[in-house]
N, C-alpha and C positions, 0 to 999 in steps of 0.2 A: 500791103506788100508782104506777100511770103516766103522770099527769099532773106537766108544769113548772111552776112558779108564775111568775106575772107580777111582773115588778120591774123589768124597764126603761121610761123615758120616754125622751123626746126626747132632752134633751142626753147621756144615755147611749147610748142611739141613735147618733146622729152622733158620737159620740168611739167606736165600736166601728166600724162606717161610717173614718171616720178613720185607725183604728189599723189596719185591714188592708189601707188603700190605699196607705199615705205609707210609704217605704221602699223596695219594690221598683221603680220606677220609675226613682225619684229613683237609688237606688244601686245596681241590676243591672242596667237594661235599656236606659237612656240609649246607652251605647257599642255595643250590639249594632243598634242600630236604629239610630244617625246612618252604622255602617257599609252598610247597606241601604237607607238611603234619600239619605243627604246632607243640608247643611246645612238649607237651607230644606224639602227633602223632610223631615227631623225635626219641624220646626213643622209642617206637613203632617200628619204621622202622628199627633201630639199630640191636633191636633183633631180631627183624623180618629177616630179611636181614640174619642175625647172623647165625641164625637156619638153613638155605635153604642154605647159605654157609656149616656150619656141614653137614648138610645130603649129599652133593655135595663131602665133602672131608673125608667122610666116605666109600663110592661107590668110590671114588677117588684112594685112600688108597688100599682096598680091590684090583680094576682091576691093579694100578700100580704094588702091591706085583707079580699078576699073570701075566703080562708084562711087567717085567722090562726093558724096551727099549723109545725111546725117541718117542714122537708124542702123551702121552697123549689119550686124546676121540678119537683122526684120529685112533690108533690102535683099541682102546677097541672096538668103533664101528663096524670096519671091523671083528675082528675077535669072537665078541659075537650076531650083530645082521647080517649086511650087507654090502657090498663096497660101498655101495651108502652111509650109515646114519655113515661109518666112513668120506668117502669125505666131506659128508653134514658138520661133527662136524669139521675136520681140515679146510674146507673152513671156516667157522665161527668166528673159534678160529683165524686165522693168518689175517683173514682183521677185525675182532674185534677189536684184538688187537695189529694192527697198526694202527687206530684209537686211540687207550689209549697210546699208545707211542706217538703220535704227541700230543693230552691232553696232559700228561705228558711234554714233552719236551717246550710248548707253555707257561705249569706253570712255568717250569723254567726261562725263558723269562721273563714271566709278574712278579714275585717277583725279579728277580737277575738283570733285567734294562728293567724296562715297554718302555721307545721310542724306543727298537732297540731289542724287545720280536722275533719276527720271526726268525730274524739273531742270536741270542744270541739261541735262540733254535736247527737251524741246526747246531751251532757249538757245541751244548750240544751234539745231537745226533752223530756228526763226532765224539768227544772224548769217549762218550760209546763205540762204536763201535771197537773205537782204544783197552780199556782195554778190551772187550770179545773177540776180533781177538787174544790176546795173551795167553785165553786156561779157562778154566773154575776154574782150581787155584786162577788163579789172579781174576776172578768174585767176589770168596766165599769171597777172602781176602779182598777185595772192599770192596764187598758190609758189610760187619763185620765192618769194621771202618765209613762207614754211618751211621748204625741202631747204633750205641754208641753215635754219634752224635745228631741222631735224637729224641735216649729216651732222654738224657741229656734237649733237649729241652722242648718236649712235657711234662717234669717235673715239668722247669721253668713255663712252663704256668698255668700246673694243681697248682702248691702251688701259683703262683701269685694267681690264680682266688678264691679258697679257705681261706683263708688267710689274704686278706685286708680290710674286710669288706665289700666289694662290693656282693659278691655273695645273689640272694634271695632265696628261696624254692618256692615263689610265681610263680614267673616266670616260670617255670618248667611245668605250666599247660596250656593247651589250644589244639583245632585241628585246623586245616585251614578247609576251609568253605566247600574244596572238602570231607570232614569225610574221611570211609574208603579210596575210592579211591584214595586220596590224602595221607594215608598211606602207598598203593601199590607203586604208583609211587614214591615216596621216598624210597620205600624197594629196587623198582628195581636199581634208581641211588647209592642207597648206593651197593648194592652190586660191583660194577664198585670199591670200595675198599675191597674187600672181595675176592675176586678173584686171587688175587696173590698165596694163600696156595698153590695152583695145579703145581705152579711153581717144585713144584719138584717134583708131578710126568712128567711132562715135560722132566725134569733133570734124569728120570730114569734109563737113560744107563750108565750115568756117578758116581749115587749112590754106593758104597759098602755095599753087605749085603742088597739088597733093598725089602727082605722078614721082614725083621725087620727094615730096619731104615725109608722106608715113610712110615709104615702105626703110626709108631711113631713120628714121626717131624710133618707132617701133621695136626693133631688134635692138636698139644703142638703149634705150630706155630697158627693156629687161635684162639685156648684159649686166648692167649695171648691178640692179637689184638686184641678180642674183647672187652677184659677185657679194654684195652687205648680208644678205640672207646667209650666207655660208658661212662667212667669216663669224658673225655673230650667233651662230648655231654652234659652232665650236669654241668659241668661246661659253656662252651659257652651258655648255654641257660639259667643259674644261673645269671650269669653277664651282657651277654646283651638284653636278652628277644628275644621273637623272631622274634617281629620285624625288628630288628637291627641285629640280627644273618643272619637274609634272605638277605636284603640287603648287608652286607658285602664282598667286595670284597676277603680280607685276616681277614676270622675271628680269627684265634686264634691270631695274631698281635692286630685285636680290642679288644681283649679280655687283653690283659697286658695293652694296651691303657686305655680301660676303667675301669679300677681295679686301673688306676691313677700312672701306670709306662710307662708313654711312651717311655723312654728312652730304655726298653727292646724290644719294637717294631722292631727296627733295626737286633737286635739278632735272637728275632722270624724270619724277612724275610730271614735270613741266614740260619738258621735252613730249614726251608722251602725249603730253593732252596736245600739244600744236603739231604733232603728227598727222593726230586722228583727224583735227580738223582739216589741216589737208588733202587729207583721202574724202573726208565728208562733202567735201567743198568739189572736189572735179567728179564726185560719185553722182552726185544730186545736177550738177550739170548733164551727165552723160545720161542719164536718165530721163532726166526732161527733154532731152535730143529725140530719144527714141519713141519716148510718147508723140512728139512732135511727129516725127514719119510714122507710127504708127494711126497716129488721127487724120493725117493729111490722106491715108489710106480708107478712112472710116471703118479701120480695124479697131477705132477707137472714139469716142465721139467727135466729130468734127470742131465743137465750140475750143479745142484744146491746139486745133491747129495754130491756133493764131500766135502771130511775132511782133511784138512791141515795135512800135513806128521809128522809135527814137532809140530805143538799147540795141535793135534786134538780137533779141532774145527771146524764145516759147516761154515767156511770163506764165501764161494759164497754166502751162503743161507744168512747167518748175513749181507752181504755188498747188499745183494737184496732190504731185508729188509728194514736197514738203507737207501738205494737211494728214496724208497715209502714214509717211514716217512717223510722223508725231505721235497718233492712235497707237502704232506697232509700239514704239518707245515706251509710251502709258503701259500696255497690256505683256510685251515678249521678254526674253531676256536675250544675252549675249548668246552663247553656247548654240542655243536653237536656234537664235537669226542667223549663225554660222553653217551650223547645219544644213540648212534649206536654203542659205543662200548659193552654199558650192551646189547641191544638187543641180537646183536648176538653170545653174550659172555652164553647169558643165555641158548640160541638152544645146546648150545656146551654142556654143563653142562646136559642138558635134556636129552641130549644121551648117555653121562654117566650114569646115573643114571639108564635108559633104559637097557643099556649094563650091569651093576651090578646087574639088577633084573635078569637075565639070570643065574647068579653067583648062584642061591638057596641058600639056608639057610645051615649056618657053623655050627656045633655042638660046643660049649663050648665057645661059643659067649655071653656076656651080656648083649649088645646091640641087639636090635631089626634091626638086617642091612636091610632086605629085605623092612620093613614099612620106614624103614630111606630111602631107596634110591624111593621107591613110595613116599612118602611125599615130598624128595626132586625134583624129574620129577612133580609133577603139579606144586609145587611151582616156579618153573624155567618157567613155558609155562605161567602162573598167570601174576608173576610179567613181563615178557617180552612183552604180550600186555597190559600191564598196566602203561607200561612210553609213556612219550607225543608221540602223534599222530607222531609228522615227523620223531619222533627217528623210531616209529614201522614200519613205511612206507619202509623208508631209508633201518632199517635193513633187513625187511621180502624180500624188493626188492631187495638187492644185492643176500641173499641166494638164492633165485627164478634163480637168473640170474647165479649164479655158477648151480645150479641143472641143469640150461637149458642146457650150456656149458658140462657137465659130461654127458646129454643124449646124445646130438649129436655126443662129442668124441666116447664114447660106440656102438653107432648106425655106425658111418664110420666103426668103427674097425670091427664090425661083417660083416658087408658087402666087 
């Protein structure tokens, strides 16, 4: 049997939505992008980022309703534009982001015990892997007791920073010396935390009712986060400038630190490490989803098709997964898996958006979807050669190198 059963609604929805977005933003990617863009250029990138995510899970939303089935851009691709620009988008999407799973897994390392970060990381990824082999119930219910933990946190930090006196307005102003483009580049790494909404149209074979509950959880789910992104943005750059924001290894930790409670430092780095696993945890599911439609296509080997009799769950496809990550986590580091992962996270999303113009104009709509998902396709191909040079090289080269691999398969098979 290879079909998933349905067992998510909404508020599992949005708490999976939730769990893959809240963490890398907030705790990796803050300091790399106030370096590239600067103070006010950060709030810039925020919403910047913010938008091109909307329009992304607008087009997202809309193809999910009309393919309720797991794989995401792999489907919509294939079946609105071409075989090739859905391969392109699943290739994209599953070594994107296993790239953002080894990030991910590496951050939990470096906050939960920095000398022994690699090792403490594939044992992070062994234990996801353990609760999503035992069925997507146990994910929702996971990942639910994360994100309670994780608001709880990012609370503590917002009223420490607000609240002691420390925070300026002053501070809040400045761009880095790249101007716009140092905007962009910060929009693209920020999106590398934006990126999680889609998680459940990934999740769509396993939704109930997924005519109404993604195109609802989706949008409810990045309101949100955007709304904690911001707030916490100005804060970090309230309290530590952004100098010191850039530099920071664990900003929102320096950020209780320097509001003059160091003792909540400790808390924040706990806080942190049960973020990331959250994000780890619905990442490495949404991933094994897509290998799953991508094998069931023999875009991928077929032995990966297969769905556990008893969890239904792509066990082969998740335990593939997890063996990649592991190797990447031994050999990469953060930064670069960040890199490479927006890149080709954002091709993915390009093709969405592609695939939702195809979709034409709905009647009794009040959004503008068709200019949504055009706005959102350049801004996706904008910001993806607008992050550093080795990110674009990295990514544009791996997709190159799956295109190659997909002509030759194609060209033997005709022959």
């Amino acid at each position: 049997m290879n079909e998933l059963a349905r067992r998510l609604g909404v508020p599992d929805a949005v708490v999976i939505g939730l769990g893959s977005m809240l963490g890398a933003g907030v705790f990796v990617v803050f300091a790399p992008a106030a370096a590239a863009a600067g103070g006010a250029g950060l709030l810039l990138a925020v919403a910047l980022a913010g938008f091109i995510a909307f329009c992304n899970a607008t087009s997202s939303a809309r193809l999910a309703a009309r393919y309720p089935e797991s794989g995401g851009s792999y489907v919509y691709g294939r079946e609105r534009l071409n075989p090739f620009a859905g391969f392109l988008a699943g290739w994209g999407f599953v070594i994107g982001k296993t790239a953002s799973c080894a990030a991910m897994a590496l951050t939990i390392g470096a906050y939960a015990w920095p000398e022994r970060a690699r090792w403490v990381a594939v044992a992070a990824v062994a234990a996801v892997t353990a609760v999503n082999l035992r069925g997507i119930g146990k994910t929702a219910a996971a990942t639910r007791a994360l994100v309670a933990v994780t608001l709880t946190v990012l609370a503590v930090v917002a009223v420490t920073g607000l609240a002691t006196g420390h925070f300026a307005v002053a501070r809040l102003d400045g761009f880095a010396h790249t101007g716009d483009r140092g905007v962009l580049t910060a929009a693209g790494l920020l999106f590398f935390a934006f990126a999680g909404y889609a998680r459940v149209a990934t999740l769509g074979e396993e939704v109930r009712d997924p005519e109404r509950t993604i195109p609802r959880a989706v949008p409810l789910a990045l309101g949100l986060v955007l709304a904690i992104y911001l707030l916490l943005a100005v804060v970090a750059l309230g309290v530590l400038g952004e100098r010191r924001l850039a530099e920071a290894a664990a900003p929102l930790a320096e950020v209780v630190t320097a509001a003059g409670l160091p003792g909540l430092a400790g808390v924040v780095r706990v806080g942190a490490t049960v973020a990331v696993v959250g994000v780890l945890l619905s990442l490495l599911a949404g991933v094994g989803r897509t290998t799953l439609a991508m094998a069931r296509r023999r875009d991928l080997p077929a032995a990966l098709a297969a769905v556990h009799p008893r969890f239904q769950v792509p066990h082969r496809a998740e335990l593939a997964v997890a063996a990649v990550v592991a190797v990447v986590v031994l050999l990469g580091d953060v930064r670069g898996a960040i890199g490479f992962s927006s890149c080709t996270v954002l091709v993915y999303y390009a093709i969405a958006n592609a695939a939702a113009l195809t979709l034409g104009r709905e009647p009794g709509r009040k959004l503008p979807v068709q200019l949504l998902a055009a706005l959102g396709l350049v801004g996706c191909l904008v910001l993806a050669v607008s992050l550093p040079l080795s990110s674009v090289l990295a990514g544009f080269g791996v997709l190159a190198l799956g295109a190659l691999w997909y002509a030759i398969r194609h060209t033997s098979r005709a022959t």
